[in-house]
C-alpha positions in Angstrom: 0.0 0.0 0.0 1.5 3.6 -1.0 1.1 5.8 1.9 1.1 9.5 0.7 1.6 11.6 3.7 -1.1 14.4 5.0 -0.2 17.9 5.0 -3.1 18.7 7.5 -1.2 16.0 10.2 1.7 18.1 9.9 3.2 14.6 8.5 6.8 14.1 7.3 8.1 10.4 7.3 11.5 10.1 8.6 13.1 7.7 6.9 16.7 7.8 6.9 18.0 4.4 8.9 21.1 5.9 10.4 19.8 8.6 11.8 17.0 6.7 12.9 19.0 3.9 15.0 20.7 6.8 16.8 17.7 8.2 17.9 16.4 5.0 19.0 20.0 4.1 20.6 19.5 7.6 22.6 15.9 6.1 24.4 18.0 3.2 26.1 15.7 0.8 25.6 16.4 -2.6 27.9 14.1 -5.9 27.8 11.8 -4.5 30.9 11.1 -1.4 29.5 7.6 0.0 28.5 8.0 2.5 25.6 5.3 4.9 23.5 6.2 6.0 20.4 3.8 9.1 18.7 3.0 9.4 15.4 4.3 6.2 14.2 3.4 6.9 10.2 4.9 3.6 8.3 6.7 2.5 11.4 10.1 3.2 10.3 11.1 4.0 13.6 9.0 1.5 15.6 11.2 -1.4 13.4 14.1 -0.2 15.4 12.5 0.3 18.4 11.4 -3.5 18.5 15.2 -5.0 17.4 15.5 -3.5 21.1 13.1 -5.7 22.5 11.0 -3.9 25.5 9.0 -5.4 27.2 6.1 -3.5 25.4 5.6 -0.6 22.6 2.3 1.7 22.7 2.1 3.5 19.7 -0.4 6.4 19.3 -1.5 7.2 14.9 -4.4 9.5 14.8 -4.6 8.2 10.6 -6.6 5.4 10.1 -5.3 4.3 6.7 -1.6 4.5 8.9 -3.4 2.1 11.6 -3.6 -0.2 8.7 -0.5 0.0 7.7 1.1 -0.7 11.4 -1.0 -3.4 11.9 0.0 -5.2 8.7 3.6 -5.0 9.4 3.8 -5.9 13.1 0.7 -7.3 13.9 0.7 -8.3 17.6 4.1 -6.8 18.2 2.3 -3.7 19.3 -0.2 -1.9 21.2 -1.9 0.8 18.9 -4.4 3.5 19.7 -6.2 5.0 17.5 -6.7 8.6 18.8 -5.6 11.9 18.7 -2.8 12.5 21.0 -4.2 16.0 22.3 -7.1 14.0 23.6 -5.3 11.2 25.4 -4.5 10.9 29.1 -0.7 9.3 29.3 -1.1 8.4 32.6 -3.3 5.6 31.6 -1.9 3.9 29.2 0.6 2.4 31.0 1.2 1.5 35.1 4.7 1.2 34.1 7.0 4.5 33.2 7.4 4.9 29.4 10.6 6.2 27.3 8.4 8.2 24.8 10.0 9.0 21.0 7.8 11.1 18.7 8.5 12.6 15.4 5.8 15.6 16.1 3.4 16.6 13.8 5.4 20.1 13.4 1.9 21.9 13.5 1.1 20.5 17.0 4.3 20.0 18.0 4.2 22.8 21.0 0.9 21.9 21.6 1.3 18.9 22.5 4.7 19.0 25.1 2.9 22.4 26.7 -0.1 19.4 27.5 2.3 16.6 29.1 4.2 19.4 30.7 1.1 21.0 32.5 -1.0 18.2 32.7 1.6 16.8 34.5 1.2 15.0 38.1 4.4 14.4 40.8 4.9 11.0 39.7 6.1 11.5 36.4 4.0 8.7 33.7 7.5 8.8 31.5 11.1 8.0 32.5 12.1 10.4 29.3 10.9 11.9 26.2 12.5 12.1 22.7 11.6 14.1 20.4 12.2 15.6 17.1 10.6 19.2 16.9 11.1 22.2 14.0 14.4 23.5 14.9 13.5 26.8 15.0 11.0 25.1 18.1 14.0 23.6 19.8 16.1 26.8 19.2 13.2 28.6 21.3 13.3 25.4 23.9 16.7 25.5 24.5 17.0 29.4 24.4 18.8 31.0 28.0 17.7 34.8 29.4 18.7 37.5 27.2 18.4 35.6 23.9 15.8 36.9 21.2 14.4 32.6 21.4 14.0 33.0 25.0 10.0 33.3 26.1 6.9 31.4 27.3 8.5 28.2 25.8 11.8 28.2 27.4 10.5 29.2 30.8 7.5 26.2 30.3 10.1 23.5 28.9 12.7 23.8 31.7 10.0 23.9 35.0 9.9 20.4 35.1 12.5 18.9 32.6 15.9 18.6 31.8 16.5 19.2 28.3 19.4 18.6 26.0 19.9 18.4 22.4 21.1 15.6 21.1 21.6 16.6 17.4 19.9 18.4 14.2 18.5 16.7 11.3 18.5 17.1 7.8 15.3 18.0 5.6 17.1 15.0 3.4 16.1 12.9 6.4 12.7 12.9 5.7 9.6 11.9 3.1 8.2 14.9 2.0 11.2 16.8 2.6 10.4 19.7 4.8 11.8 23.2 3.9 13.3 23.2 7.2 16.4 21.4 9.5 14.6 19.1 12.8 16.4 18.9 15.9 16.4 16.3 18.4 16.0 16.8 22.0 15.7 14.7 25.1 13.8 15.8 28.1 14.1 13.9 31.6 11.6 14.8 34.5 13.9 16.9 37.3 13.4 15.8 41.0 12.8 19.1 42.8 11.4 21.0 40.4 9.5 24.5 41.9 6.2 23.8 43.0 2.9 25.5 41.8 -0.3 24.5 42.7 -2.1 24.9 39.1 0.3 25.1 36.0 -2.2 27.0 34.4 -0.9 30.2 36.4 2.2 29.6 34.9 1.1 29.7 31.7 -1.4 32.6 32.3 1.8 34.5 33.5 4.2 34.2 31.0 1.3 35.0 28.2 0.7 37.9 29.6 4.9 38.9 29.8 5.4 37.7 26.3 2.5 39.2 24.7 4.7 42.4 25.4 7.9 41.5 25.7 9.0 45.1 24.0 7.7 46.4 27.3 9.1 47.0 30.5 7.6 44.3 33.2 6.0 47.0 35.0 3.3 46.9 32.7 2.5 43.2 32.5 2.6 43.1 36.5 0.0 45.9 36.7 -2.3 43.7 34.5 -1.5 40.8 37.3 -1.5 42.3 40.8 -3.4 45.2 42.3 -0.7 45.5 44.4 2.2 45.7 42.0 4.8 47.5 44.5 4.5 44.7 46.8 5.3 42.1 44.7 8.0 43.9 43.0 9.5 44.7 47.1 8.6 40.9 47.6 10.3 39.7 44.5 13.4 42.4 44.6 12.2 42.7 40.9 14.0 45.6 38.8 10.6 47.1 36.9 13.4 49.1 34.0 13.8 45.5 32.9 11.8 43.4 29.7 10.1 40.1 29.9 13.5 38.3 28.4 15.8 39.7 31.1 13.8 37.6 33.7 15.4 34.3 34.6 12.9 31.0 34.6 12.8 30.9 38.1 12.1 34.5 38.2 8.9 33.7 36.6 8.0 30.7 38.5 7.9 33.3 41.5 5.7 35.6 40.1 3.5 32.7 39.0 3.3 31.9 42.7 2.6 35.1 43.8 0.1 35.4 41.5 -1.5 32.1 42.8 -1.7 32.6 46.2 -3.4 36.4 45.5 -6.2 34.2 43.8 -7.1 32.0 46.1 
């Protein structure tokens, strides 16, 4: 069956088999472990992922005709659901922690790591994630204070999670070609991370920083507190200063402040 990929899924086969044993070779996959791969599309990777042998492989493909094609090729050698990954609870499909791969659908992409990372409970459902995103994405993952990348990504990606980047891809890598280079990154959960009692302030923070981030943070933090002056005496915050000259944890502060004024 020829498979021709779907623009709307944001799908672009990878299909280069060097590349893709090193990304599989990155997972650490031994015979007791539990992995999920997302967006399998022909199952390029998932071939590699089973020469590993875990214990099990979950695979989420929203496309139905790709079901058929997973199904044909490794019959009971997996574990498929058929859903859309945005309307999936991770927790459940596994009691034991997964290594997670996924070549994102680059139009969801953000969407869904923003999800797992603030649907998140304290006992992590994933030993690590893998993941291949836009690089342009990763660039604004990885990015540090003061950089033009840095913003509501950054800040979101590094609460929780460790990130590294393990290395770019080419466009020649992958079936369409895209017009742009992937990149590679691996996320493991952190074991003090700070502590918020709804992620969703977090979120609701940094949208509100970044939606200006030409603007000095006085302004954003008169849109969040009645009290600004407090929190800025609280915080020892320096109001002459932009959104991207705040440090993560800077942010994770505020978002705490601005919590605990709400409830």
């Amino acid at each position: 069956m020829k498979i021709k990929s779907k623009k709307s899924l944001g799908q672009n086969f990878l299909i280069d088999r060097n590349i893709i044993k090193k990304i599989v070779e990155t997972g650490n996959i031994l015979s007791d472990s539990s992995v999920l791969e997302v967006g399998a599309g022909t199952g390029n990777l998932t071939e590699f992922i089973l020469e590993k042998k875990p214990k099990k492989l979950f695979i989420i493909e929203k496309d139905e005709k790709l079901v058929e094609v997973l199904k044909e090729r490794f019959d009971k050698q997996i574990n498929i659901i058929n859903k859309d990954i945005l309307q999936i609870s991770e927790h459940l499909i596994s009691p034991d922690k997964l290594i997670v791969y996924g070549n994102l659908p680059y139009n969801i992409s953000t969407q869904i790591l923003s999800k797992w990372i603030t649907n998140d409970n304290q006992d992590s459902w994933y030993k690590n994630y893998i993941l291949m995103f836009q690089k342009e994405v990763a660039d604004r993952i990885l990015a540090k204070t003061n950089s033009k990348n840095y913003g509501r990504l950054s800040i979101l990606s590094n609460w929780k999670l460790d990130v590294k980047k393990i290395f770019n891809i080419s466009a020649s890598c992958f079936m369409p070609k895209p017009k742009i280079e992937s990149t590679l990154l691996k996320f493991t959960p952190k074991k003090n991370y700070f502590k918020l009692k709804n992620s969703k302030n977090l979120e609701i923070v940094t949208r509100v920083f970044f939606n200006q981030r030409r603007k000095k943070i006085k302004k954003p933090l008169n849109q969040l507190f009645k009290k600004t002056e407090f929190v800025v005496e609280k915080l020892k915050l320096n109001v002459e200063l932009r959104p991207q000259n705040l440090s993560p944890n800077t942010f994770y502060e505020i978002a705490k402040e601005y919590e605990s004024l709400r409830n």
